[in-house]
C-alpha positions as CSV (number, residue, x, y, z in Angstrom):
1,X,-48.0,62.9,51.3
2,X,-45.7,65.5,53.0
3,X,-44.2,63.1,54.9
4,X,-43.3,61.3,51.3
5,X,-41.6,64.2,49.6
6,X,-39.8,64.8,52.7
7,X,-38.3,61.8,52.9
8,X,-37.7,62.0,49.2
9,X,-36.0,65.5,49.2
10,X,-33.9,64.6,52.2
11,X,-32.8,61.2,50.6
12,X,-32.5,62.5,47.2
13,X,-28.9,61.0,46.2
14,X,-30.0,57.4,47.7
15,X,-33.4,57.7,45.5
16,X,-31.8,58.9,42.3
17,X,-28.7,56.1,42.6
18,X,-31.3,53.9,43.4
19,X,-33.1,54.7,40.4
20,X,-29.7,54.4,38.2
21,X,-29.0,51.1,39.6
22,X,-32.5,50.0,38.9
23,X,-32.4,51.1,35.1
24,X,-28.9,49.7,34.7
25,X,-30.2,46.3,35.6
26,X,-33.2,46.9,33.5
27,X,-31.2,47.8,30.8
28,X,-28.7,44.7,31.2
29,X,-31.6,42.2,31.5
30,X,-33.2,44.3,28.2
31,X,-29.5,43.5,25.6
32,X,-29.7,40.1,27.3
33,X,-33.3,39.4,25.9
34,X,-32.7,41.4,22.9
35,X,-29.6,38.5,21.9
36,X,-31.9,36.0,22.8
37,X,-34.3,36.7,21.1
38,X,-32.2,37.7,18.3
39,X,-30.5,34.0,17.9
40,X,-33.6,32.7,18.1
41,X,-34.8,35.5,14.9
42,X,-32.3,33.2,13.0
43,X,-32.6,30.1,14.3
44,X,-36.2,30.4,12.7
45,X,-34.9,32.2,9.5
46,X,-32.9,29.0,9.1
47,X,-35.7,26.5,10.1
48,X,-38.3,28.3,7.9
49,X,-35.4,29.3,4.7
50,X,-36.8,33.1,5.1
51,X,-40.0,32.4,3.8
52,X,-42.7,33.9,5.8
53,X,-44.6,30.6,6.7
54,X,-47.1,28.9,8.9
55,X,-45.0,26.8,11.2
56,X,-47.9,24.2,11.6
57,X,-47.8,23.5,7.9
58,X,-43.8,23.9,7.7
59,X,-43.3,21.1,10.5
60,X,-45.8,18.8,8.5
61,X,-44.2,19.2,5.5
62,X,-40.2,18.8,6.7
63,X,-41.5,15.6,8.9
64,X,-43.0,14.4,5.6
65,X,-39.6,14.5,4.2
66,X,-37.9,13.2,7.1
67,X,-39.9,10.2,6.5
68,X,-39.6,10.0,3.3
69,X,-35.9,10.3,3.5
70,X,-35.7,7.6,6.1
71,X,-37.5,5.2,3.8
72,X,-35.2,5.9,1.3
73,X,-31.9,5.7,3.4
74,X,-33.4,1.8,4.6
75,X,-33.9,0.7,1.1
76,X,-30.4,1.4,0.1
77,X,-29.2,-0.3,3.2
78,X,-31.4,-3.1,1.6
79,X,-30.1,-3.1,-1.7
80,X,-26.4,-2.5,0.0
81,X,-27.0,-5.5,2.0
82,X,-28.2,-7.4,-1.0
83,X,-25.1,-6.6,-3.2
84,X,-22.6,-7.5,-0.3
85,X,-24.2,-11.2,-0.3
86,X,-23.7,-11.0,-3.7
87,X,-20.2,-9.8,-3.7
88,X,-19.4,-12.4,-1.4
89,X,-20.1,-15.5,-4.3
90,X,-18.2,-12.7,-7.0
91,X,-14.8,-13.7,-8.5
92,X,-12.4,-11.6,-5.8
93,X,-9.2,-13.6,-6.4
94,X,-7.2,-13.5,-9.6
95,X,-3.8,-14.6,-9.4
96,X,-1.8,-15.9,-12.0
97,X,2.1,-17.8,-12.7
98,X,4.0,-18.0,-15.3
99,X,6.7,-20.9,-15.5
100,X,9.1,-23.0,-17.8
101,X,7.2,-26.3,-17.3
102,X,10.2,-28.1,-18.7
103,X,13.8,-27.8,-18.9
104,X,14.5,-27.4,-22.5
105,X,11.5,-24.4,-23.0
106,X,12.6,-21.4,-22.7
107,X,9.9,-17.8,-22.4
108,X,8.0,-18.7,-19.2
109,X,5.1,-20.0,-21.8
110,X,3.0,-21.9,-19.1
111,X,1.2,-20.6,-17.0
112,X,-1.4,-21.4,-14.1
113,X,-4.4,-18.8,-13.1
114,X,-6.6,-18.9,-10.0
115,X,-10.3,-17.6,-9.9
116,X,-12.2,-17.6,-7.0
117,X,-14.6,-16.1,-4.8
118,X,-13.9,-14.6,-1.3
119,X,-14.7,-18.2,0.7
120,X,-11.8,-19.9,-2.3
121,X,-14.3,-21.8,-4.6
122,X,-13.2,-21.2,-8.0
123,X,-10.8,-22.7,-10.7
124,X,-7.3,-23.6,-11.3
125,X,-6.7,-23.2,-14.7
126,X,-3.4,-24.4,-15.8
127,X,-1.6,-24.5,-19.8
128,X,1.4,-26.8,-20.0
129,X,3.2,-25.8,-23.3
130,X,5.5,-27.8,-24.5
131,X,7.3,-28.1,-27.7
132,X,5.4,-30.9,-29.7
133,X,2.0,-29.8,-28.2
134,X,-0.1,-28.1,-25.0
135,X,-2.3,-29.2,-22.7
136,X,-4.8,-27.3,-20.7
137,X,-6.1,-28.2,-17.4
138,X,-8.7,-27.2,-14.8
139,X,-9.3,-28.0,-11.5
140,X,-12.0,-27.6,-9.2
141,X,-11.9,-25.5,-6.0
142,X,-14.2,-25.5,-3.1
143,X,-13.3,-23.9,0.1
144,X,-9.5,-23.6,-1.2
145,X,-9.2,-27.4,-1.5
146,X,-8.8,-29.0,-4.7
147,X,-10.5,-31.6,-6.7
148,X,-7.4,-33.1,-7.8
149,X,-3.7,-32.9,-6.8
150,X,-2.0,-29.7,-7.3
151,X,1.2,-28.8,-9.0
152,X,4.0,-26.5,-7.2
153,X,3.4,-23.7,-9.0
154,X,-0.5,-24.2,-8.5
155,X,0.0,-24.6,-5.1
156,X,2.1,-21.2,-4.8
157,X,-1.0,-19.6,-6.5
158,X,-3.2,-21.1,-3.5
């Protein structure tokens, strides 16, 4: 034992700088744990919304609603799914001409209008005014072709 405080008292500096160095480190590694564990204070504030909580009974409950959310989210793609087939027999093309179908009638009274879907199966419906009478006529579209021969002005439509 006298040997020990010997050494001690004749090696004071190196003991006591030893000592600092070993509480600075101690120190260091204590504000590096403190952050730590302070993100991870708020990390769970944010998982468990500040409520004081069992965290058995909080993970069942947001899983619950994770999987209920995913159910939801797959029947909307569903119903999305459903209304683009749908959408794909909708009427997508209107397009219409006006025209002087003859050469002594004047305001552009004639006129031809396309409807059709997006794969061109529709109707061409065209109004020939002239000055004794008018005649309406509608053709038949599948896949952009039509069921009878087209006029110019129907064709520009197409």
């Amino acid at each position: 034992m006298v040997n020990i405080n010997a050494f001690i008292g004749e090696h004071l500096f190196f003991v006591l700088l030893g000592i600092g160095l070993l509480f600075l480190i101690l120190l260091g590694l204590l504000l590096k744990t403190k952050h730590k564990v302070s993100k991870l204070k708020q990390k769970y504030d944010f998982f468990t919304k500040g409520k004081k909580t069992n965290l058995d009974a909080l993970l069942t409950e947001t899983l619950s609603e994770l999987r209920a959310e995913q159910e939801a989210r797959e029947k909307l793609e569903t119903r999305c799914r459903t209304l683009e087939e749908q959408l794909q027999s909708c009427l997508q093309v209107v397009k219409m001409k006006r025209y002087d179908a003859f050469d002594d009638m004047g305001g552009e009274l004639s006129y031809s209008l396309l409807l059709a879907d997006k794969h061109q199966d529709g109707v061409i419906l065209t109004s020939i005014c002239g000055r004794e009478e008018q005649r309406s006529y509608i053709k038949k579209l599948e896949g952009g072709k039509p069921s009878h021969p087209l006029t110019l002005e129907e064709e520009e439509l197409l």
